[in-house]
DSSP file (Angstrom, degrees, kcal/mol; ACC not computed):
  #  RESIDUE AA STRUCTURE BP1 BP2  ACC     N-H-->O    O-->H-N    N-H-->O    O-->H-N    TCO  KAPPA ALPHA  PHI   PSI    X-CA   Y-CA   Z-CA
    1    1 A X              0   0    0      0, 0.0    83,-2.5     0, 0.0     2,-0.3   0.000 360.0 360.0 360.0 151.8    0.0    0.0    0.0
    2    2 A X  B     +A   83   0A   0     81,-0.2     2,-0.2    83,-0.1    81,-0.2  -0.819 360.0 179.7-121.6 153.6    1.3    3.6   -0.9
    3    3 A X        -     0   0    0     79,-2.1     2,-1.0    -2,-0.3    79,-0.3  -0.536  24.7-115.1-157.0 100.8    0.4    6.4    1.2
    4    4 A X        -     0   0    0     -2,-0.2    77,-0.2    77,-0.2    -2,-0.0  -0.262  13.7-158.7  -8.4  50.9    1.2   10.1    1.1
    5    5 A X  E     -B   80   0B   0     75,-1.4    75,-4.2    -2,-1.0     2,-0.2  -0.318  15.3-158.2 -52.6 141.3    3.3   12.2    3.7
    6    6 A X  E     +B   79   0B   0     73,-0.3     2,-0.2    38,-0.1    73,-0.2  -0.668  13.0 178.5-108.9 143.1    2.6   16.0    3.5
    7    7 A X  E     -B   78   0B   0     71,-1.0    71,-3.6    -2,-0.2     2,-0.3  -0.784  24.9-139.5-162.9 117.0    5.2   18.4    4.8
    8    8 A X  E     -B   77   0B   0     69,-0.3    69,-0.2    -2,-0.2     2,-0.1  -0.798  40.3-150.0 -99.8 123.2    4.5   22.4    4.5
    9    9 A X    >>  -     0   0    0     67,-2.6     4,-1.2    -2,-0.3     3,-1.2  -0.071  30.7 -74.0 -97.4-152.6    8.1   23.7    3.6
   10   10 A X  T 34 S+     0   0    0      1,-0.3     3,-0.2     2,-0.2     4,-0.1   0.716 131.8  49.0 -93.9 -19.1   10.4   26.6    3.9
   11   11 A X  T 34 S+     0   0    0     64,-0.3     4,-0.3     2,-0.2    -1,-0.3   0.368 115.5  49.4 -89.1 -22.8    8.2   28.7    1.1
   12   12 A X  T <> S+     0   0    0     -3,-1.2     4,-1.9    64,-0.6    -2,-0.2   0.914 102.5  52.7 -92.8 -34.0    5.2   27.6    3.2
   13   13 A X  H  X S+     0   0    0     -4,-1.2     4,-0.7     2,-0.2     5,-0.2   0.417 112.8  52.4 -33.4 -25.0    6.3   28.6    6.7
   14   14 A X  H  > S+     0   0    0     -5,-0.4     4,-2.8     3,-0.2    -1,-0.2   0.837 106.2  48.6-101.4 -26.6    7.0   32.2    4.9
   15   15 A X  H  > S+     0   0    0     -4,-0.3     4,-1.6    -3,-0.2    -2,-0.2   0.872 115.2  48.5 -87.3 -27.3    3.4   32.6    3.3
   16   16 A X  H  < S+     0   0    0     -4,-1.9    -1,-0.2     2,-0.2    -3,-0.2   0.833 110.6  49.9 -82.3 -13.6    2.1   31.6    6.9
   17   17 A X  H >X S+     0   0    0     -4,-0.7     4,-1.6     3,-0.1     3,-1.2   0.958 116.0  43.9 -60.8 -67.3    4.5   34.2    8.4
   18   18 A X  H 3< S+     0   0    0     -4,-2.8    -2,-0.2    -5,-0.2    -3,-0.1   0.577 109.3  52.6 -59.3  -7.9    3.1   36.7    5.8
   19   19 A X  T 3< S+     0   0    0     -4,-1.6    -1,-0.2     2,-0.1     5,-0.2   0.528 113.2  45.6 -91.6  -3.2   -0.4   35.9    6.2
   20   20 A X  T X> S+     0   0    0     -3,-1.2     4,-6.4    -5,-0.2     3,-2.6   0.961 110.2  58.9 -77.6 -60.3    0.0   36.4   10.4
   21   21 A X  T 3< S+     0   0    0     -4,-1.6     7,-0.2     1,-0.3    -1,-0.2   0.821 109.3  38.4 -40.1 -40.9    1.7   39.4    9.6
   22   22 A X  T 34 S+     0   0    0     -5,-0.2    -1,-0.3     1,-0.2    -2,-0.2   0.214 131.9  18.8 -94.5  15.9   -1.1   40.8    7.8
   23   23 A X  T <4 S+     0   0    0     -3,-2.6    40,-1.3     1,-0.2     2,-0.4   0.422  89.4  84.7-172.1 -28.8   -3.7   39.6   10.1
   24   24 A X  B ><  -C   62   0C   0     -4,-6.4     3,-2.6    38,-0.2    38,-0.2  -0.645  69.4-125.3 -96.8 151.7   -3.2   38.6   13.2
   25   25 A X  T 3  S+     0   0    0     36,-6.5    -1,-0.1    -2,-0.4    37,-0.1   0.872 108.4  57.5 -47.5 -35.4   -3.2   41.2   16.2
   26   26 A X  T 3  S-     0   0    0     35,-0.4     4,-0.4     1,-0.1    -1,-0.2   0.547 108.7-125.1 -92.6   8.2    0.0   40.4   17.6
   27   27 A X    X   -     0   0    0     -3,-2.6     3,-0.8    -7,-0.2     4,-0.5   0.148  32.3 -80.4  77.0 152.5    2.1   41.1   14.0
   28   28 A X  G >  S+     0   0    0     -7,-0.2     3,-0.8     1,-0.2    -1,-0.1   0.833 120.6  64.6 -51.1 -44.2    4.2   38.8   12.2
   29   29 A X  G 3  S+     0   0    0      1,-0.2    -1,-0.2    -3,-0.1    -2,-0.1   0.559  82.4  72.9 -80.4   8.0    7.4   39.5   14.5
   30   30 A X  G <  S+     0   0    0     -3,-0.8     2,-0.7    -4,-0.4    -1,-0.2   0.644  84.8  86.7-100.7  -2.3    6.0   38.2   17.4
   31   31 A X    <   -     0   0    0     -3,-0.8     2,-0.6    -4,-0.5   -11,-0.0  -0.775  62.1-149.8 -78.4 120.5    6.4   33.9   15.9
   32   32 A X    >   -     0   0    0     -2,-0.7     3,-2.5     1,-0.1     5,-0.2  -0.924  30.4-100.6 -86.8 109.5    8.9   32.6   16.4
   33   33 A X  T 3> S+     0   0    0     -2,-0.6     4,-2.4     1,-0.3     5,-0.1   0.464 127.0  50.1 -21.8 -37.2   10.0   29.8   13.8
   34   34 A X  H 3> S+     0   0    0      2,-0.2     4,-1.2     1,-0.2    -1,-0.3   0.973 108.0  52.0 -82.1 -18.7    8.7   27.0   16.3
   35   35 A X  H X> S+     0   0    0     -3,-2.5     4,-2.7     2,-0.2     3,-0.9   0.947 111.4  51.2 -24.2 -69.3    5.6   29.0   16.4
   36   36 A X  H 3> S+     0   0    0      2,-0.2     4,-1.4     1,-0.2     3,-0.3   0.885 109.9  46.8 -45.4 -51.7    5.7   28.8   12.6
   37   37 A X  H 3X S+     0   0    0     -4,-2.4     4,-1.0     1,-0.3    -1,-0.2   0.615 102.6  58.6 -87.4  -4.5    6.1   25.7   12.6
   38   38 A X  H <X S+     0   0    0     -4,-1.2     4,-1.8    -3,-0.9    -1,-0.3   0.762 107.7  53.6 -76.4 -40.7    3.4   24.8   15.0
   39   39 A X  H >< S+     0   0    0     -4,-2.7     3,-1.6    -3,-0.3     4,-0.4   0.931 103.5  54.9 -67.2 -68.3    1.2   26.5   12.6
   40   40 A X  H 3X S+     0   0    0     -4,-1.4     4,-2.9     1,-0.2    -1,-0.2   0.659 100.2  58.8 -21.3 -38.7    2.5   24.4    9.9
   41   41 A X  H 3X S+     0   0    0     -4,-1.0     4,-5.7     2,-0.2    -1,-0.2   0.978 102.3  55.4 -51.5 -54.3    1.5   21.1   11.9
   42   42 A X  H XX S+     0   0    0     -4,-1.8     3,-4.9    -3,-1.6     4,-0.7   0.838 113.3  40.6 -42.5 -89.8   -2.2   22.4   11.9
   43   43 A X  H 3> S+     0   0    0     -4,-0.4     4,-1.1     1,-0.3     3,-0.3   0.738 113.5  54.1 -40.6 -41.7   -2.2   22.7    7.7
   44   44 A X  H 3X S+     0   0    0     -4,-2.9     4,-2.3    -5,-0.3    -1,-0.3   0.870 108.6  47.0 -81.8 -29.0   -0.3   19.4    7.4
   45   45 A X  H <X S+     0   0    0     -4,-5.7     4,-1.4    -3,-4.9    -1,-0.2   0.790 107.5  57.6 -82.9  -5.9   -3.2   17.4    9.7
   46   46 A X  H  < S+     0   0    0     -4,-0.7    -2,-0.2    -3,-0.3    -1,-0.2   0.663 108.3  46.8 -40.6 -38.9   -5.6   19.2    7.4
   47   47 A X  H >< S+     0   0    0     -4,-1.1     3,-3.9    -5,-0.4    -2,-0.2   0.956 109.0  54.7 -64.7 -64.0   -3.6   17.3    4.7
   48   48 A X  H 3< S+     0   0    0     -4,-2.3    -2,-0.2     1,-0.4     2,-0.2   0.777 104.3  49.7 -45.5 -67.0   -3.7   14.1    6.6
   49   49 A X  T 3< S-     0   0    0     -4,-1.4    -1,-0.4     1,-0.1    -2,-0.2   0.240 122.6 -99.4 -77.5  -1.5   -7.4   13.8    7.0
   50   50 A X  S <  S+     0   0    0     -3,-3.9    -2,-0.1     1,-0.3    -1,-0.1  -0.269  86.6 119.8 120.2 -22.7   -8.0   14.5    3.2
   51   51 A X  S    S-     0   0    0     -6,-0.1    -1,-0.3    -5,-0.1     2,-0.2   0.272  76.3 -76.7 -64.8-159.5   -8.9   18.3    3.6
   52   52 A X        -     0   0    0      1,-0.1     2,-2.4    -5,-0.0    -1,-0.1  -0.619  54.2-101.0-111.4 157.6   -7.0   21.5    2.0
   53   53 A X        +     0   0    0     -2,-0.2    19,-2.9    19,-0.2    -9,-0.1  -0.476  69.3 162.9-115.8  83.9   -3.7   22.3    4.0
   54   54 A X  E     -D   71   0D   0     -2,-2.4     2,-0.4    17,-0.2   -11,-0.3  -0.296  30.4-160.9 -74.9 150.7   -5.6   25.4    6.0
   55   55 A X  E     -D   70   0D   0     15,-1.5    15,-1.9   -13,-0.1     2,-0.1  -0.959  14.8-145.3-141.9 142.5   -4.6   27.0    8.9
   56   56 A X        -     0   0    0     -2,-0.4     2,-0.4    13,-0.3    13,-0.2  -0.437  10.9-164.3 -90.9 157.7   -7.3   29.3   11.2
   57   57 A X        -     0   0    0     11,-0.1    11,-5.3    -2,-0.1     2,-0.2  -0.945  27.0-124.3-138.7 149.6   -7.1   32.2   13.1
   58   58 A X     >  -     0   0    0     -2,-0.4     4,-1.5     9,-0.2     8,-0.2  -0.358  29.4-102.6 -74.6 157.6  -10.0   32.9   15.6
   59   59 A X  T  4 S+     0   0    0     -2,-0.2     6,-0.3     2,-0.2     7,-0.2   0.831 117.3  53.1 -56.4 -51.3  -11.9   35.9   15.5
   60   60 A X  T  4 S+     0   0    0      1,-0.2     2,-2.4     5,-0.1     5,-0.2   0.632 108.5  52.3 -72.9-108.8  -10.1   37.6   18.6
   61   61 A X  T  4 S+     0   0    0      4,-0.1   -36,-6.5     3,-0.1     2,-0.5   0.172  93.6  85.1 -30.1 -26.4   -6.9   37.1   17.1
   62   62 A X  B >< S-C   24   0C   0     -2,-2.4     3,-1.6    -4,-1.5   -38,-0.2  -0.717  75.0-132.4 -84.4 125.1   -7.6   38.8   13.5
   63   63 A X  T 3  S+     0   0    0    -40,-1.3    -1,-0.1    -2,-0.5   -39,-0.1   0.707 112.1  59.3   7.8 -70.1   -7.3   42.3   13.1
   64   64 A X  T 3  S-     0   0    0      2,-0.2    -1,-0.3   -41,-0.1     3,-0.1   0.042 106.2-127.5-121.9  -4.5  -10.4   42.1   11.6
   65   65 A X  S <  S+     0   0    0     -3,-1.6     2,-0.3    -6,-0.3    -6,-0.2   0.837  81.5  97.1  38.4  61.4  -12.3   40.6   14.7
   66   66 A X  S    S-     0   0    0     -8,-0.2    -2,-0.2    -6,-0.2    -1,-0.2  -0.849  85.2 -95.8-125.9 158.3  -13.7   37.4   12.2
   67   67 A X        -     0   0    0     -2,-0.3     2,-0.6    -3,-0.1    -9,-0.2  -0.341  42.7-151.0 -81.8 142.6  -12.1   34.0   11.9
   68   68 A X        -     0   0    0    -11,-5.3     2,-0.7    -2,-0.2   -11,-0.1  -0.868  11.3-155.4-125.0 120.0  -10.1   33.9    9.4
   69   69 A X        -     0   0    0     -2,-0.6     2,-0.4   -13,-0.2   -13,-0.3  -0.830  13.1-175.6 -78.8 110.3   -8.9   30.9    6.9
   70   70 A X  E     -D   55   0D   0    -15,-1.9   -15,-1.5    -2,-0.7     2,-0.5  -0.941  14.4-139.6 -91.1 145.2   -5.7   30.5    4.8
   71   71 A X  E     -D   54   0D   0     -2,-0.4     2,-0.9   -17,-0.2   -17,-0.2  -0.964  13.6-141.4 -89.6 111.5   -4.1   28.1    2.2
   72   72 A X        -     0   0    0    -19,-2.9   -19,-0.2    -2,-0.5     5,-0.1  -0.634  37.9-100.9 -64.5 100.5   -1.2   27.3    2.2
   73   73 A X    >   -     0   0    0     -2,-0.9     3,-1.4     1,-0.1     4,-0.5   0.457  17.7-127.8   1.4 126.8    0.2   27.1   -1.9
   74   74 A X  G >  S+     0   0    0      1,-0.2     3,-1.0     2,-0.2    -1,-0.1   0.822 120.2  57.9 -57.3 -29.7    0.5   24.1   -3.4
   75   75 A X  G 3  S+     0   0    0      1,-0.2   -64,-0.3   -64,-0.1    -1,-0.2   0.726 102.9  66.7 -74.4 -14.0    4.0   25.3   -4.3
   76   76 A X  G <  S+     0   0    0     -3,-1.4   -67,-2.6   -65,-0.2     2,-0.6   0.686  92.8  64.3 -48.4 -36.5    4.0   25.5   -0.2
   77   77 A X  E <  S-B    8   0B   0     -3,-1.0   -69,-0.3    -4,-0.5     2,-0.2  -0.885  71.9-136.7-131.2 128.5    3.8   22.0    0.6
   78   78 A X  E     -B    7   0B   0    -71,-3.6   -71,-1.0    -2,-0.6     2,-0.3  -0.529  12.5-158.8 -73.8 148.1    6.0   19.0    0.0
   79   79 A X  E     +B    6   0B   0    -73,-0.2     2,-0.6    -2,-0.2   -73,-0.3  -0.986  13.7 174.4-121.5 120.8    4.6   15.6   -1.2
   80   80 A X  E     -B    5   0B   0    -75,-4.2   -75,-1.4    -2,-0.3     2,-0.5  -0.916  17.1-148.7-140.7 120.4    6.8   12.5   -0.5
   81   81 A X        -     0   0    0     -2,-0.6     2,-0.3   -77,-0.2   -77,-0.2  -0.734  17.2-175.6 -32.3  94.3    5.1    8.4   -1.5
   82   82 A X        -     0   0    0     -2,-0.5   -79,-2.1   -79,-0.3     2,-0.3  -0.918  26.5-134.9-119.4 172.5    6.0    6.0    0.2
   83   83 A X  B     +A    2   0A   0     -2,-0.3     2,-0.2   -81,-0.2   -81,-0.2  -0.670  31.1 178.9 -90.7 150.7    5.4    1.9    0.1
   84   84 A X              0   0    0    -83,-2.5    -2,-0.0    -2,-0.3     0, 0.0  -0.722 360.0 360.0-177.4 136.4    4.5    0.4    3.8
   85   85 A X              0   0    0     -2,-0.2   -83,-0.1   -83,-0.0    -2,-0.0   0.242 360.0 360.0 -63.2 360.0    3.8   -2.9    4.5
């Protein structure tokens, strides 16, 4: 059986920096890469369950006081096959 690993890379970790920056209250400088990459985890179990590899921000957190969605770019996210038993 073959089964897909998902992995949001370093080109995705920068479009979810630049979509915080632009939207979440606390700015872009206040992640810190494992912060970034904690967001990444979220989008990549979005992968895993079949969905689109999203990440959320709640309604107090946005700028914008609404919840807010993103996608991370296909060019975003690594795809790697593998066989297992």
């Amino acid at each position: 059986m073959k089964i897909t690993n998902y992995s949001v890379n370093d080109k995705g970790i920068k479009e979810i920096k630049q979509f915080l920056s632009n939207n979440h209250k606390l700015g872009g400088a206040h992640f810190t890469q494992e912060m970034l990459y904690a967001w990444a985890a979220n989008a990549e179990f979005q992968l895993e369950q079949g969905n689109t590899p999203t990440i959320e921000l709640n309604a107090w957190e946005s700028i914008y006081n609404r919840a807010q969605e993103f996608e991370i770019s296909d060019l975003g996210i690594d795809k790697e096959i593998v066989e297992v038993d």
